[in-house]
N, C-alpha and C positions, 0 to 999 in steps of 0.2 A: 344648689349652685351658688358660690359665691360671688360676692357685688362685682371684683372685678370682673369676672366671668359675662357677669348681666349690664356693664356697663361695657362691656366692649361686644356684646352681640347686637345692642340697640341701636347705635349711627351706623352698622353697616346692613343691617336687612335692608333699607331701600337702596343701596348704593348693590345690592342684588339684583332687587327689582331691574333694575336701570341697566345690570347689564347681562342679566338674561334679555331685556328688551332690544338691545343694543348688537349684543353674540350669539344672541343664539335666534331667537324667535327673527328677528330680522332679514337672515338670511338661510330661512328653512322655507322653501316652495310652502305655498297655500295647498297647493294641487293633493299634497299627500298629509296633510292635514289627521284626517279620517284611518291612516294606517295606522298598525302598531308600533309605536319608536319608544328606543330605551336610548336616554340620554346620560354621559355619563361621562365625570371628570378625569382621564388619567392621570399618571403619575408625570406626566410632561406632553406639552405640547408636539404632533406629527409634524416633522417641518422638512423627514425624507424617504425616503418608499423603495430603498434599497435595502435589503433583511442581511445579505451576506455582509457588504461591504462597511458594516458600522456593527457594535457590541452594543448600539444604543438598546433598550427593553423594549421602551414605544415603539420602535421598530418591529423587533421581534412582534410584539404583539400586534401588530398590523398583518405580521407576515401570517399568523396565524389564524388570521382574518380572512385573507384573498386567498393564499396558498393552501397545498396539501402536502403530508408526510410521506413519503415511504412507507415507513413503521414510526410506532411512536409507544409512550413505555402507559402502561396503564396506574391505575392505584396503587399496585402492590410492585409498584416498579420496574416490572416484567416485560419485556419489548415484546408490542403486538404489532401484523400487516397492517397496515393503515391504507396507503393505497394501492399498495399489494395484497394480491391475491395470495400469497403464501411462497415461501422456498423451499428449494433443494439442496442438501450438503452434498457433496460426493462422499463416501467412507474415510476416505484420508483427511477431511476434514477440513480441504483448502480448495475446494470449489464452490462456489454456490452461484445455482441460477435462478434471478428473481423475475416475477410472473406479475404482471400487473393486472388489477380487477377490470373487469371488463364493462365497458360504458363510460370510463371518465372522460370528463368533455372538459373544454375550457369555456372559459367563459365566452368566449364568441363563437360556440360551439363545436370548433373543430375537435378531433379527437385527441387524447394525453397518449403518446406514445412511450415506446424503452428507448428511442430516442432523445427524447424530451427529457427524461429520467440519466442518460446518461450524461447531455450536456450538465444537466446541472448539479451532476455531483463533480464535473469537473473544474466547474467553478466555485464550488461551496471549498474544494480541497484546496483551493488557491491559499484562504484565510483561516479557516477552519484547523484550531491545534490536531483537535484528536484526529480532522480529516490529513492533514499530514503526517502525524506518525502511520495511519492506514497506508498514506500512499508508499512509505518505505518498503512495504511487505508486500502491496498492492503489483503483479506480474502482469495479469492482464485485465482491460474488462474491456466488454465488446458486445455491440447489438446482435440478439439473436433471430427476431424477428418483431412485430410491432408490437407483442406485450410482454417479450421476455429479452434479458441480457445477463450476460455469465460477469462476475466476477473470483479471479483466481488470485489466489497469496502462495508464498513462497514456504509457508509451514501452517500446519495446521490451528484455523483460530477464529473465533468469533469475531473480531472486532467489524468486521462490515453493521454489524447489527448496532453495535453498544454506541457505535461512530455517528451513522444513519437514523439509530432511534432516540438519540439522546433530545432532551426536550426544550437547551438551550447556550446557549452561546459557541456556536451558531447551531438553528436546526437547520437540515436541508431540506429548505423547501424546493418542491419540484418547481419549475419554470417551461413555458416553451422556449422550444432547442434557440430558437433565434434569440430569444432575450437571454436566453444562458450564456451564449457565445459573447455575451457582454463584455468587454474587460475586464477587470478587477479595479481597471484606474481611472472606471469608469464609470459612473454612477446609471442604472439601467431607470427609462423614462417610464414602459410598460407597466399596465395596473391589471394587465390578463393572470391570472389563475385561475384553478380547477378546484379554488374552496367552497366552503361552505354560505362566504358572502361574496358579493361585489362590490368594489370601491365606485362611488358614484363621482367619476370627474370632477365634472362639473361644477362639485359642490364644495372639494375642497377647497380652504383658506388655509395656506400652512400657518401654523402655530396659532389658527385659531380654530378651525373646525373640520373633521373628516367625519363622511358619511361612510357608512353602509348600508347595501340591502341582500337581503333575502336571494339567495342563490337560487330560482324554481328548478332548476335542471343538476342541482348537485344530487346525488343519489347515497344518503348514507350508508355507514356499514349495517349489516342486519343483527345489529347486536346491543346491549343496552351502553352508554357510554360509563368509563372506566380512566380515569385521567384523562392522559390526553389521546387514548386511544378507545374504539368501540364507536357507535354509533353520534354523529354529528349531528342531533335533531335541531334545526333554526326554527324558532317558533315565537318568532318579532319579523315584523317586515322590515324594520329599520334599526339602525345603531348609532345614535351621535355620538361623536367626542368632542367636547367643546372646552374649552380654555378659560380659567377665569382668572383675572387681573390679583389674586390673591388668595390665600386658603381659608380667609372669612367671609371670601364672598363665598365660596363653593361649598362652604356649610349652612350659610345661610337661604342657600338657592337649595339646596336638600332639603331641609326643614322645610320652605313654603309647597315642595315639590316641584320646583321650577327645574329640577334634576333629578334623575332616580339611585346614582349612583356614585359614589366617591372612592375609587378605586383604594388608595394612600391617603388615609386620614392623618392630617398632622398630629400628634401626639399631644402635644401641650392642649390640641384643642379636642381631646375626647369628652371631655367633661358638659360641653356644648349638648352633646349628642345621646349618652349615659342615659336622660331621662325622655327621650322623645318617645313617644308611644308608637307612632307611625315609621320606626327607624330602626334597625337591625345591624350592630357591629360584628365584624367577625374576627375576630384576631388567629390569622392561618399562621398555622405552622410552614405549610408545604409552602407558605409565602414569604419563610423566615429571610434577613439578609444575614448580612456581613459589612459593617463600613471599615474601608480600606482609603491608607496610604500609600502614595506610592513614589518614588526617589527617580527622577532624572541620571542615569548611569553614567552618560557624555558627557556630563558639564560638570566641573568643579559648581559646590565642592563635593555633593555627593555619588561623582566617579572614585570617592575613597570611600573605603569598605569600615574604616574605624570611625569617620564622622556619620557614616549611617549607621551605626551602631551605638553612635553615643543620642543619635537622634533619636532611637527604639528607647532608651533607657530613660529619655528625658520624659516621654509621653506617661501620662496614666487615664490606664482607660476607661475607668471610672468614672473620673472626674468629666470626660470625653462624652462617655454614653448618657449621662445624666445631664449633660448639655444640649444632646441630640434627641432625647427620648424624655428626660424625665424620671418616667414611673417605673419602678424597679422591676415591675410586675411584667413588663416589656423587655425589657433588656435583661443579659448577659454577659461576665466578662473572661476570656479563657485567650490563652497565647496559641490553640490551633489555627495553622492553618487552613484546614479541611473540615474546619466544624466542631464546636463545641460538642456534640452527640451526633457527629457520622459516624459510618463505619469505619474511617480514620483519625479518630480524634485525638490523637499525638500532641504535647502540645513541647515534647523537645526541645532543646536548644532557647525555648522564650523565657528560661527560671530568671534572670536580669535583665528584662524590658519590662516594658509598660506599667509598671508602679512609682513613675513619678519621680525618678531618683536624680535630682537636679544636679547636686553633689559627685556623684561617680560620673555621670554623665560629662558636667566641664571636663573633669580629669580624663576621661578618654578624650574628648574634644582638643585638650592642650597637646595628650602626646598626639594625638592625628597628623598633626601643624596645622589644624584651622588657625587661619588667622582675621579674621574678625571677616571674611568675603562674603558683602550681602547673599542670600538666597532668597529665590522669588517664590510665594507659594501662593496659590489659584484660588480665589474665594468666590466660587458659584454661588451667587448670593438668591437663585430662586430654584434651588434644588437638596436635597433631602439634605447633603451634606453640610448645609452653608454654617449649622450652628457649631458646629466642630471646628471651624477652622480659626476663629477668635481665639481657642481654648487651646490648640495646636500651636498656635503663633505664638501665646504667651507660655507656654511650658517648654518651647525650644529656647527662647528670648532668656529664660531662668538659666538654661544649662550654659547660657553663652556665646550662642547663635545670634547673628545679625538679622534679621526676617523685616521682609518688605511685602506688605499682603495686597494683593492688585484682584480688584473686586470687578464681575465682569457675570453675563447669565451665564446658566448654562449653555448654553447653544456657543456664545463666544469660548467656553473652556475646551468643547470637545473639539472647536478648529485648532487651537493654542496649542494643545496637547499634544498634536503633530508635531510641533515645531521641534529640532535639532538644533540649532539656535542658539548662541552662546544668551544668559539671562539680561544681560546687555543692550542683546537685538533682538530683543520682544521672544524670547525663548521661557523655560520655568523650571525650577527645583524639585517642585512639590505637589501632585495634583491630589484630590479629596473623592472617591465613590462608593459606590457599593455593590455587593452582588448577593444574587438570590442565591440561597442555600443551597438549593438543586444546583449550581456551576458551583459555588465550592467543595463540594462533597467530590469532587470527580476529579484526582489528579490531572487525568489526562487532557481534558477537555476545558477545565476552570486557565484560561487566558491567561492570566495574572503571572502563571508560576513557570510560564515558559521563558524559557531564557536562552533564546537563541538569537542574538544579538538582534540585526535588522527585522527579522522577521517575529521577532517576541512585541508584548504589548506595549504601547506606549513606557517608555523608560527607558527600553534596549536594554534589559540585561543580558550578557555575555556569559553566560558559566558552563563549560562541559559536564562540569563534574552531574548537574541537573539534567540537562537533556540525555548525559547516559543512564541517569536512573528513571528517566521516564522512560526511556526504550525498553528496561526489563522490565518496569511493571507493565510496559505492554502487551510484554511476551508474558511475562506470567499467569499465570491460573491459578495456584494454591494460595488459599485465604491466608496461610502464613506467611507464603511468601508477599503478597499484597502490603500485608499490614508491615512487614517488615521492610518492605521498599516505600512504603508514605512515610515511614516514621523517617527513614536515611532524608527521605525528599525534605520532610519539615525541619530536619535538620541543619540541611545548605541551606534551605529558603530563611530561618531564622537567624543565622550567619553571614549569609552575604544581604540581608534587607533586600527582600527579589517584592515582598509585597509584604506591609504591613499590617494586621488586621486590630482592630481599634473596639471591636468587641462587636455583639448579634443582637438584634432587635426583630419583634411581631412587625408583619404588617399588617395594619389596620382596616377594611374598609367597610363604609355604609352603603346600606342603601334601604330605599321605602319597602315597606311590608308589603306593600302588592305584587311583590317581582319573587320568584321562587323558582329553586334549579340552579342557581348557580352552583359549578363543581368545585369539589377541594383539589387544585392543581394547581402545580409551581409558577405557574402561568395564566392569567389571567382571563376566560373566554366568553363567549356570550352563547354559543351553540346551548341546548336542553334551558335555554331561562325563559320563562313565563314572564307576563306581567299582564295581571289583572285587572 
């Protein structure tokens, strides 16, 4: 370990001490003491408990906590019943009626109905890309009795499944019918699900600590667990997520075992961790991201299609990822949108971005008619992306870009990023994220690439020419045709700047040697984990 290394882990071990003292032990009951708990840092603070209505992960990952699946895809990516009991096609290949397993409860024990099942795929389709293109084909669906309901499409095709099973942004978690019925514009209050935990009220502190326990009445599937489908074994009584003031304290609080788990290890600080005897890194695949830019469509100046083009050219993403990650051994750089090694890894229309080219960049910039109009871009200074946006600012600033960086947490970026808002009146240009590999691999469902003005992700891109090509790859089936409609899609998407991708990085995480069972899934879970 080198001295810097050793001289910056020294003045913060007690300032762990202090706030494990402080965060966590302070406001964990006495009373349960004696149970099994796995405490454990996420990648951001729980500060909302709505799964649909936000693309946050934390979310997600709560949702996957309280809630249960439909269907959900297993290791080998294959969509398995989750809280279905299995379906039926009809021969023509545009019916199917799904059968829920019998005995799911909620957690206040009443029973999970096809009821309950169908409010909340009507709500998941409200937001939900892929669940919209479904709803286009979608003819009927209808209760058939309390464990079964038909859905009918208008030509023969799986997508209920690929829609329903998909394992992220958004999955549909089932709800009761009454909290389904929630608006969309409405954030739902309810903490009842039919998961495998229960959120303990009570305990929550948003953005400092949420609890869970041990579901006694969830009934897993009878099968061994397989991703994120197969059997749900919980075998911890309890589950903290607790927040620390920094990510030296949250490695410091691992080392003493004042924590078991650090979900996102910051990068720079692997080195920390490298030789601890009691510590175990994992560097997942199935956890791989993608960090993304992405362009305000509405607002000059990038509602023009040439100065977001000259913006693509100005970046290199190099110099980006080795600001955000470091070790080469982590990262990746490739112009796909869909993955450097998915099953669509095109990387199309990107042969003149992202190598930095300050030079061509101005000269597209001058014929655009930029004329020198600040842009505002977002600098989430306590979230994965923050080291990028320094390296972003001064590599536009080269091409001839005026850049004004307004530094703000995350939590402040994901309300800003609503706004429509001229940059003037507290509106922005430019926001910084990233997503896990599992959402980019999936044209249909990866948020980002939809471009249907109001109803597309933060940006509002407008473009038909993309939402007709995701309709046939919707219709499609043949692997040729597939491949050959992602490549057209990364073609628009590298042309008009619908989402810029800035290159792919490992996710990291530790945790103590006495904890065993954690699964390889795109998604991060606690069900099958020991701790010794």
């Amino acid at each position: 370990m080198s001295n810097l290394l050793k001289d910056r882990l020294r003045p913060a071990k007690s300032l762990a001490a202090v706030w494990a003292a402080l965060a966590i032990t302070a406001i964990t009951p006495v009373a349960v003491s004696a149970q099994t708990t796995l405490t454990a840092v996420m990648e951001a603070p729980l500060r909302s408990l709505d799964p649909v209505i936000t693309t946050s992960y934390i979310v997600r990952n709560y949702g996957y906590m309280v809630y249960d699946t439909l269907l959900a895809e297993d290791a080998q990516g294959q969509v398995k019943p989750q809280m279905l009991e299995g379906w039926k096609v009809t021969e023509d290949g545009q019916t199917y009626t799904m059968t829920l397993r019998e005995n799911l409860r909620w957690h206040d024990g009443s029973p999970v109905t096809a009821e309950d099942a169908v409010e909340s795929i009507k709500r998941w389709i409200q937001l939900d890309k892929m669940g919209q293109i479904m709803t286009e084909f979608l003819t009927k669906m209808e209760v058939v009795d309390d464990r079964s309901f038909v859905m009918q499409f208008s030509f023969p095709t799986d997508i209920a499944l690929r829609a329903m099973g998909k394992p992220s942004s958004l999955p549909l978690f089932v709800m009761p019918k009454e909290v389904a019925r929630t608006p969309i514009s409405q954030a739902i209050t309810s903490t009842v699900g039919s998961g495998p935990f229960r959120f303990v009220d009570k305990e929550y502190r948003p953005g400092v600590q949420a609890v869970f326990e041990k579901n006694p009445d969830y009934v897993p599937r009878n099968e061994p667990a397989s991703g994120l489908a197969g059997g749900k074994q919980v075998k911890v009584d309890r589950v903290r997520w607790v927040a620390m003031p920094d990510a030296m304290t949250g490695v410091n609080a691992l080392r003493s075992g004042e924590i078991d788990v650090i979900d996102q290890v910051q990068l720079d600080l692997l080195p920390l961790l490298q030789n601890e005897s009691d510590i175990v890194l994992n560097a997942s695949t199935a956890r791989g991201a993608q960090t993304e830019m992405r362009f305000n469509f509405l607002q000059p100046p990038f509602n023009n299609k040439q100065v977001r083009q000259a913006a693509m050219m100005a970046l290199n993403q190099k110099s980006l990822m080795q600001a955000q990650v470091g070790n080469p051994d982590y990262f990746e750089t490739c112009g796909a949108v869909f993955g450097c090694h998915s099953v669509f890894p095109s990387q199309a229309g990107s042969e003149t971005y992202f190598n930095g080219d300050a030079v061509g960049a101005k000269k597209l910039l001058e014929q655009s008619g930029y004329k020198g109009e600040p842009l505002v871009l977002l600098h989430p200074t306590d979230f994965l992306t923050s080291p990028v946006v320094p390296v972003i600012a001064q590599q536009l600033r080269n091409a001839g870009f005026t850049v004004n960086v307004e530094a703000m947490d995350w939590q402040t970026v994901q309300t800003r990023r609503t706004s429509k808002r001229p940059v003037q009146e507290g509106g922005w240009s430019i926001i910084t994220t990233y997503s896990g590999l599992v959402d980019v691999s999936n044209p249909l469902s990866f948020m980002a690439v939809a471009s249907n003005g109001d109803k597309a992700w933060f940006g509002w891109p407008d473009i038909p020419a993309i939402e007709k090509t995701r309709m046939e790859f919707a219709r499609a089936s043949g692997e040729s045709d597939l491949i050959r409609l992602a490549t057209d899609l990364q073609k628009h998407i590298m042309d008009e700047g619908v989402i810029v991708p800035l290159g792919e990085f490992k996710m990291v995480s530790a945790m103590r040697k006495n904890l065993n069972g954690f699964l390889q899934t795109p998604v991060p879970v606690f069900w099958n984990v020991e701790k010794r």
